[in-house]
C-alpha atoms as one frame of an Amber mdcrd trajectory, in Angstrom:
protein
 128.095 114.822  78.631 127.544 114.443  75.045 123.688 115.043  73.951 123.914
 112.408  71.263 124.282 109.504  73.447 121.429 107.871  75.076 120.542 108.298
  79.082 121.239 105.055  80.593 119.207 104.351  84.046 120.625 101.536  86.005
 119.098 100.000  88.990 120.106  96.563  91.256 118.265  94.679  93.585 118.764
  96.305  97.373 120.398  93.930  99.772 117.070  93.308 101.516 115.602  92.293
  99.242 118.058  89.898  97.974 118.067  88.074 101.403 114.021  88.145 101.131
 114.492  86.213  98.099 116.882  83.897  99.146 114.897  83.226 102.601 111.922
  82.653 100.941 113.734  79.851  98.850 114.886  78.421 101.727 111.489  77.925
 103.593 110.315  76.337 100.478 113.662  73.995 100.701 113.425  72.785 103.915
 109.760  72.415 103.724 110.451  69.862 100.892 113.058  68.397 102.304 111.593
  68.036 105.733 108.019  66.407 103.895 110.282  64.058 101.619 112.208  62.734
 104.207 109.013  62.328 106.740 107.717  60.163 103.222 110.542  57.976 103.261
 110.704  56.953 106.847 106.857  57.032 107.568 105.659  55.699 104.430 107.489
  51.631 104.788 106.113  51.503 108.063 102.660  51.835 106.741 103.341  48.941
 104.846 103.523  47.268 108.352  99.684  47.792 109.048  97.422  44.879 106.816
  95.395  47.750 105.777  94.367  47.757 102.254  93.914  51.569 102.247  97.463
  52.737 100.674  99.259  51.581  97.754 102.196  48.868  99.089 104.885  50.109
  96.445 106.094  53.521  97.929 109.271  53.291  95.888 107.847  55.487  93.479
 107.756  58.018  95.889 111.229  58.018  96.847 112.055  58.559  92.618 109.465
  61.318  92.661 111.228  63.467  95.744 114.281  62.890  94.902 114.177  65.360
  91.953 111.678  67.536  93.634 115.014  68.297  96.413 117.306  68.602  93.807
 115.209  71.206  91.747 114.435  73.441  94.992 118.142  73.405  95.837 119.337
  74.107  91.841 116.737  77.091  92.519 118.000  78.145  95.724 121.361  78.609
  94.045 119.718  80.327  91.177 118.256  82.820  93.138 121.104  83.583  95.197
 122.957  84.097  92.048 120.385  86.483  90.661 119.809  88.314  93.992 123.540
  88.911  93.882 123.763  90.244  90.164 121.016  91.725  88.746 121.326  94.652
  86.786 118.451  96.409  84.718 119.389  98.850  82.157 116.616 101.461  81.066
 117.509 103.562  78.357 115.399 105.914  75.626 116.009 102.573  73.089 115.983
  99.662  74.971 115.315  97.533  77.982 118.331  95.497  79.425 118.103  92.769
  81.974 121.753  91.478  83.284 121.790  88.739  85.493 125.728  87.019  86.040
 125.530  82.950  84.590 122.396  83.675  82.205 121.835  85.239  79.143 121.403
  89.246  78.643 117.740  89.430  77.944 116.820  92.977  75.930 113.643  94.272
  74.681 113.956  97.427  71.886 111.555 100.090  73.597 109.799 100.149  70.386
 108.786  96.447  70.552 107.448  96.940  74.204 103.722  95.453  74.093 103.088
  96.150  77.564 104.390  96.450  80.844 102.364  94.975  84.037 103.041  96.209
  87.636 101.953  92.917  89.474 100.327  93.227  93.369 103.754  92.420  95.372
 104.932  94.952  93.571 106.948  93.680  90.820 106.892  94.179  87.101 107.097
  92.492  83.933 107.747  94.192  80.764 106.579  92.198  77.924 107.876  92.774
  74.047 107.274  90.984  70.982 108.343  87.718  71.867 106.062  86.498  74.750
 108.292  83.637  76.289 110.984  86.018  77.145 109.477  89.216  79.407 111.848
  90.960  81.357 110.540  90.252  85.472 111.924  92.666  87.516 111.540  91.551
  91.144 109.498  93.374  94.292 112.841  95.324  95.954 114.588  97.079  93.101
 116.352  99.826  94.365 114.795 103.455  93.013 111.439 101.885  92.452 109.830
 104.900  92.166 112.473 106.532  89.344 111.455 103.247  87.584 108.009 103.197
  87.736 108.111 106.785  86.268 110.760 105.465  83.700 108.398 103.107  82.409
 105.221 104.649  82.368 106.877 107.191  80.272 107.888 104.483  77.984 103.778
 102.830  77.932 100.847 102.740  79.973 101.487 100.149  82.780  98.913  98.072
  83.783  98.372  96.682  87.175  97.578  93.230  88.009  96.126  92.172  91.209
């Protein structure tokens, strides 16, 4: 092994916790998909009733939950995709997040500003440019190895 070149750490998400991911995703689906369609049958039979109590126009509803489904289920295949693909990089120089269909998100070690261990037990590492912190997700395999990894890099601070 040549001296010169960095140590490269890599770690994935374990298979557990990619189908935690994914099943949590799909209790939040079928919660909104069960409540949205409850809406659209319930709701025009309330305009049955003479009551003066509810607004008469429930169309609006029906445009509002639409999108609300389709956002949970663009999600859903979002996280399966991540679940399935992700790849963090830690090296002596820089911080690599690789997830397949999304842009390789890297953070110079030097440019870290902090790094937070969260309560569920995930992190986010946070560099110069706020909007774009590197989340790594509760179920990374060698989370231990990590944690060492980037306390050695800067203080981490927890977050409860």
């Amino acid at each position: 092994m040549n001296p010169e070149l960095p140590v490269m750490n890599h770690f994935t998400l374990l298979p557990k916790a990619g189908r935690q991911l994914r099943n949590a995703i799909y209790i939040r689906f079928f919660v909104t998909v069960s409540l949205s369609v409850v809406a659209i049958i319930v709701l025009p039979l309330l305009d049955a009733f003479p009551f003066d109590l509810w607004p008469k126009d429930w169309s609006s509803y029906i445009y509002i939950s639409l999108p609300v489904v389709i956002m949970y289920f663009l999600d859903l295949r979002k996280a399966s995709n991540t679940a399935s693909s992700y790849k963090l990089t830690v090296s002596d120089e820089l911080i690599t997040r690789e997830v397949r269909k999304s842009a390789m998100l890297s953070i110079p070690v030097r440019q870290i500003r902090f790094i937070t261990k969260c309560a569920d037990g995930s992190y986010v590492i946070t560099g110069n440019d706020m909007l774009k912190p590197i989340v790594v997700p509760v179920g990374i395999e060698r989370a231990e190895e990590l944690e060492g990894l980037l306390a050695r890099l800067t203080p981490v601070t927890m977050r409860l």
